[in-house]
C-alpha positions in Angstrom: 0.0 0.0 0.0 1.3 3.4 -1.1 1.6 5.9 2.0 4.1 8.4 0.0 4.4 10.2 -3.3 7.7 11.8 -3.6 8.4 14.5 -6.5 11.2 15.8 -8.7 10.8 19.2 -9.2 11.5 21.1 -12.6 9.9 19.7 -15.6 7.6 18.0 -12.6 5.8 20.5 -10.6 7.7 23.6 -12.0 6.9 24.7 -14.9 9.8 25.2 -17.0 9.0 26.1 -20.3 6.6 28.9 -19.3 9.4 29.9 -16.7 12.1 30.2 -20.1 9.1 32.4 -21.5 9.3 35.0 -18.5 13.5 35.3 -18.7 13.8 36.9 -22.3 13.7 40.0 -20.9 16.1 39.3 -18.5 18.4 37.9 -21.5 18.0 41.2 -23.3 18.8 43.0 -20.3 22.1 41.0 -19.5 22.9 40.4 -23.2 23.3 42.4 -26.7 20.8 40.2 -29.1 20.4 40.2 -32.4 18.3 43.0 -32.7 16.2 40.8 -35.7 15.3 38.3 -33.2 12.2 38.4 -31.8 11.0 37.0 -28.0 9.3 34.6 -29.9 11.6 32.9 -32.0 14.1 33.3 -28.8 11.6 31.7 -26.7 10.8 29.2 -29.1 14.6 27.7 -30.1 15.4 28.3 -26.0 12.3 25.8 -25.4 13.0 23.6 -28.3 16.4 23.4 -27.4 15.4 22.9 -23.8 13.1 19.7 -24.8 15.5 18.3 -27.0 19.2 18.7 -25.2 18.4 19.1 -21.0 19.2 15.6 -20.2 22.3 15.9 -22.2 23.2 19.3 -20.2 23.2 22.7 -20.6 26.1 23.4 -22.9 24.4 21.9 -25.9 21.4 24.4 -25.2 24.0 27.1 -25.0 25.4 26.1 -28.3 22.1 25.6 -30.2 21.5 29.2 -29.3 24.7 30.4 -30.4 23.6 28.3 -33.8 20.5 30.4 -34.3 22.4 33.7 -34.0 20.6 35.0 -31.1 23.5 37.0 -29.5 24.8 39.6 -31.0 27.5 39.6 -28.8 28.4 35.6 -27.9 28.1 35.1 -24.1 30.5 32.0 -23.2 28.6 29.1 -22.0 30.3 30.3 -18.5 28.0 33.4 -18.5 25.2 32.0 -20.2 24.9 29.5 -16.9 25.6 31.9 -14.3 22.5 34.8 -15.8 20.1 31.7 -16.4 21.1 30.6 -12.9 20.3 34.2 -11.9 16.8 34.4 -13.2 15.7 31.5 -11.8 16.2 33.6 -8.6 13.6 36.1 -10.0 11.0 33.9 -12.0 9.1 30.7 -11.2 5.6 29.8 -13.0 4.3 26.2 -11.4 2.1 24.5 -13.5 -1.7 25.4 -12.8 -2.4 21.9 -11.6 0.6 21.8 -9.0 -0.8 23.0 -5.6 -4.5 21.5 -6.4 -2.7 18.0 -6.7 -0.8 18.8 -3.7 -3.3 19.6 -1.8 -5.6 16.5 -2.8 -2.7 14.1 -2.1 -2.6 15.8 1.5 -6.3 15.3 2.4 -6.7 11.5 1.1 -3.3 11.2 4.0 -0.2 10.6 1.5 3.3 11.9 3.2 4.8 14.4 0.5 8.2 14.6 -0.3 10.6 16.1 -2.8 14.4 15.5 -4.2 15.8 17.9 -6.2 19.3 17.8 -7.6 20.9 21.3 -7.0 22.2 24.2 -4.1 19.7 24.3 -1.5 19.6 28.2 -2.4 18.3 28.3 -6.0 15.7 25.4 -5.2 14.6 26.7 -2.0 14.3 30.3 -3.8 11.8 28.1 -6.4 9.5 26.7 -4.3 9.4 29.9 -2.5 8.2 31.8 -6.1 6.0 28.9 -6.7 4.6 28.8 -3.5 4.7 25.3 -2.5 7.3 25.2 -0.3 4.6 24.4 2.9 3.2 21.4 0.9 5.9 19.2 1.5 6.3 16.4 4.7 10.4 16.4 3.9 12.5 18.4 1.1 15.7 16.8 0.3 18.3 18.9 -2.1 21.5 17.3 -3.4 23.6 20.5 -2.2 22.9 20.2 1.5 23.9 16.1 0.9 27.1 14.3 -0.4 24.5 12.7 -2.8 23.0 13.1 -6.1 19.7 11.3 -8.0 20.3 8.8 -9.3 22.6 7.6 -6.1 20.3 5.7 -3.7 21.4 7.1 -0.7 19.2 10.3 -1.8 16.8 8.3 -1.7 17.3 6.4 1.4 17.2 9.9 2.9 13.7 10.5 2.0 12.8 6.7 3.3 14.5 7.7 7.5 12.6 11.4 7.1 9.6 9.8 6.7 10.1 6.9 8.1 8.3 4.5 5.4 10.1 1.5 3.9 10.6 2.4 -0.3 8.4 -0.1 -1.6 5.9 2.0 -0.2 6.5 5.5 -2.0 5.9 6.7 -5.4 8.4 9.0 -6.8 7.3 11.4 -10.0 10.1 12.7 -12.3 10.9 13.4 -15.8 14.7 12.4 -16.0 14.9 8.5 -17.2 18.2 7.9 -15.0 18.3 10.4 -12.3 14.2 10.1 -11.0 12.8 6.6 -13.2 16.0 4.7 -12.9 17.5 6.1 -9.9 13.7 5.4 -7.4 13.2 2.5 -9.0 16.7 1.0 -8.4 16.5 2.5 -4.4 12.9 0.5 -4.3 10.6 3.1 -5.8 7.3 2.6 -7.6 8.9 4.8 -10.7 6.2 7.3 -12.3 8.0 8.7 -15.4 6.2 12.3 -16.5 6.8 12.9 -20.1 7.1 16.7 -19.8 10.4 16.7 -22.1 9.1 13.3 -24.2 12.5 12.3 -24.5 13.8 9.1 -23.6 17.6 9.3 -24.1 19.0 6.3 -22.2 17.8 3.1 -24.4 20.0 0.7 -21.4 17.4 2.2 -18.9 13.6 0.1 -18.7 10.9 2.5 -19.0 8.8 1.9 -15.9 5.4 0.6 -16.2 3.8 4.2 -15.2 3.8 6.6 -17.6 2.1 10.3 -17.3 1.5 13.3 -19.4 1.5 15.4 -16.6 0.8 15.7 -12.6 -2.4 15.8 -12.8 -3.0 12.1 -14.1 -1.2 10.7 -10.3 -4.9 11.5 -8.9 -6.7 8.7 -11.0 -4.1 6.3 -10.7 -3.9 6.5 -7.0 -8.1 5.8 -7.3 
């Protein structure tokens, strides 16, 4: 019997795509661009890019933009980390089923908990603009940890907190390795959410639960 669902965050419950949307401004402040480019067709190759190369990192995204002539002045990928690392300090969008899902899984008496690879700063500061940070039973964040997902020690973390064996949480993410792989391998019930709809690691099973979004944990929980 389920007593836990535990979540990734971005591409999960943050909304990253519409998040991307609110930063060209920011980029044109920071940045010379190409003054032919539009915030649309920045927005769009930033979010295709995004889809298509954020498992792989973020220096192929940098260099797809780069590709597309949207600087007028190149940034390095050195800068073009540390300003997108910035505005994630400023902006946040969640998506609008988030805290409704949240707050169902609360009332029917599921534990909540989230891991989230990355300096406890930046993710606390996201949960903070998404306002979500109160919804959650234990928060875990690789910086504050000599761990990372997919290491099952992460995990394990989340299992003491909350003091429920692993076979008896569900944990939501979009990465095939670091959240599918990584839960399932610490004793999980993997939920892969198809946010990105890319599956680059063909050595990693796809679990049997597969979402569009959030939103669809509700029925299968029924």
């Amino acid at each position: 019997m389920l007593k836990a669902v535990v979540f990734d965050l971005d591409h999960t419950l943050f909304d990253r795509y519409e998040t991307l949307k609110l930063c060209i401004p920011l980029f044109r402040e920071k940045f010379r661009i190409n003054p032919r480019v539009t915030d649309d067709y920045f927005a769009r190759e930033l979010i295709w890019a995004d889809k298509n190369f954020v498992h792989h990192g973020w220096k192929e995204i940098h260099a797809h933009l780069l590709k597309c002539n949207i600087f007028a002045e190149e940034p390095s990928f050195e800068e073009y980390e540390a300003a997108l690392l910035s505005f994630f300090h400023l902006v946040a969008v969640k998506f609008p089923f988030t805290i409704p899902v949240l707050q169902e899984l609360r009332s029917r008496g599921y534990k909540i908990g989230l891991i989230t690879n990355g300096e406890k700063i930046l993710q606390q500061k996201k949960l903070e603009l998404l306002g979500i940070k109160d919804y959650f039973d234990c928060i875990v964040y690789s910086g504050e940890t000599p761990y990372r997902k997919p290491q099952t020690e992460i995990f394990n973390i989340v299992c003491d907190s909350l003091k429920i064996p692993a076979k008896e949480m569900m944990f939501v993410g979009d990465h095939p390795l670091f959240d599918v792989d990584g839960s399932r391998r610490a004793g999980f019930v993997p939920v892969w959410v198809k946010t990105t709809g890319t599956w680059i690691y063909p050595e990693v099973e796809k679990p049997e639960i597969q979402i569009e979004t959030v939103k669809e944990l509700l029925d299968i929980l029924d």
